[in-house]
C-alpha positions, 0 to 999 in steps of 0.5 A: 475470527479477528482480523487486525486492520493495518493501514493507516487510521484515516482509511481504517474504519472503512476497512473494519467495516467491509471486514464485520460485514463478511462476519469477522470481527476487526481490531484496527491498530495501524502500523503507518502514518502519513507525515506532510513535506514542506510543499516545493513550488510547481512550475508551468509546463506539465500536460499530465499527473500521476499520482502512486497513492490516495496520499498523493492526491489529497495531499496535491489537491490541498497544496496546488489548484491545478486539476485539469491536466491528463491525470494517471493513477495506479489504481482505481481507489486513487483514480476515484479519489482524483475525481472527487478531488475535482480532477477532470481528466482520469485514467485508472491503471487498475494496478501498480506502479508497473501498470502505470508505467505502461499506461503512461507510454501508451498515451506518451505526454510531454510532461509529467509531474509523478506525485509520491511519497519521499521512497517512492515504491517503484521508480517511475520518475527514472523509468518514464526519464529512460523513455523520453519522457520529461518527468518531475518527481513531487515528494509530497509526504512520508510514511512513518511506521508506529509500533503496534502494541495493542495489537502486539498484546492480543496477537494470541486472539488475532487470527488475520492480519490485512497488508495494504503495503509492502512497508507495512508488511515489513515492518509487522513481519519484523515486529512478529518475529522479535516479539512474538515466537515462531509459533504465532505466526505459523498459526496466523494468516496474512491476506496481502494486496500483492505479491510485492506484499507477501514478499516484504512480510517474508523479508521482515519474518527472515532471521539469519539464524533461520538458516542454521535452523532445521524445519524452517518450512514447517513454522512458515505463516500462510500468505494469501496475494490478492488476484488484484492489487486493490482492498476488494480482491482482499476481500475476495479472499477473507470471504473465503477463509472458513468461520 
């Protein structure tokens, strides 16, 4: 069974590698790329970071030397990025942007600086700003959506497809449905990181001729969420998916 590795080329090869050892064979053909913004001066005043991605850290730790701060991050990959990157100070929501939400409130710094992507995907700057909490938001990249087209040509062949993103998801479930039919996708399996996910694949699939359409349901694709929003319970998942 082949399963197409979406996400961005500097994670993908990790990603292929855990998916070939489960006994799958994976094409990687990414759907995003990461763009750099022009990096704005930080000024003093900020006890704690969050960081929304592995992005947001590389991207901080290669423009700015602050490291010792209280840092958050969403989850555990980015958490272990933060370390490697020399933070001193790190804490794991082990979730999504809500779940970072949250663990900001329960330790309730004075200050901090939100590092995301242009669009970020939840607003925590706003809901940290409603709670009180001075909160600065850092744009420190974009995310750029690529056509998939070797991985378009050999949909036929491809049984699975990994969402890492909810932008990413959308993106492919709109390419399926304007170049692929209906038919393909009911037969293919999608394992997303999160229901948020699973969501944006439906919105991207969704026609306004659908509608109109009877039998919907019955070319609907299979949509496996992961229990946990992180690439191991995604694996959990296509471990389980018969060979």
């Amino acid at each position: 069974m082949k399963v197409w590795v979406t996400r961005t080329d500097r994670r993908a090869h990790k990603t292929a590698a855990a998916v070939e050892a489960l006994g799958f064979e994976a094409l990687i053909d990414p759907v995003l790329k990461v763009e750099r913004l022009p990096a704005p001066s930080l000024s003093d005043g900020f006890d704690a970071i969050a960081f929304t991605s592995r992005s947001a850290v590389e991207i901080f730790a290669k423009t700015y030397p602050l490291r010792t701060v209280t840092t958050f991050c969403v989850g555990d990959a980015t958490a272990e990025a933060a370390r490697d990157q020399g933070f001193s100070e790190v804490l794991s929501a082990a979730g999504d942007g809500r779940a970072v939400f949250e663990l900001i409130l329960k330790h309730r710094p004075q200050a901090v600086i939100v590092c995301a992507p242009e669009t970020p995907a939840a607003p925590l700057t706003q809901w940290l700003t409603d709670e009180g909490i001075s909160a600065h938001e850092l744009a420190l990249y974009r995310t750029v959506t690529i056509c998939p087209d070797t991985a378009l040509n050999a949909i036929d062949n491809i049984d699975i497809i990994l969402l890492h993103s909810a932008k990413a998801a959308r993106f492919i479930g709109e390419m399926l449905r304007t170049k692929t039919g209906p038919y393909t996708v009911k037969r293919l399996t999608f394992t997303a990181i999160s229901k948020a996910c699973a969501e944006a694949l439906m919105t991207g699939l969704s026609d306004p001729a659908d509608a109109e359409r009877e039998n919907v349901s019955e070319i609907s694709p299979k949509v496996l969420i992961s229990q946990f929003p992180d690439e191991a319970s995604m694996l959990m998942l296509l471990s389980d998916i018969p060979r």
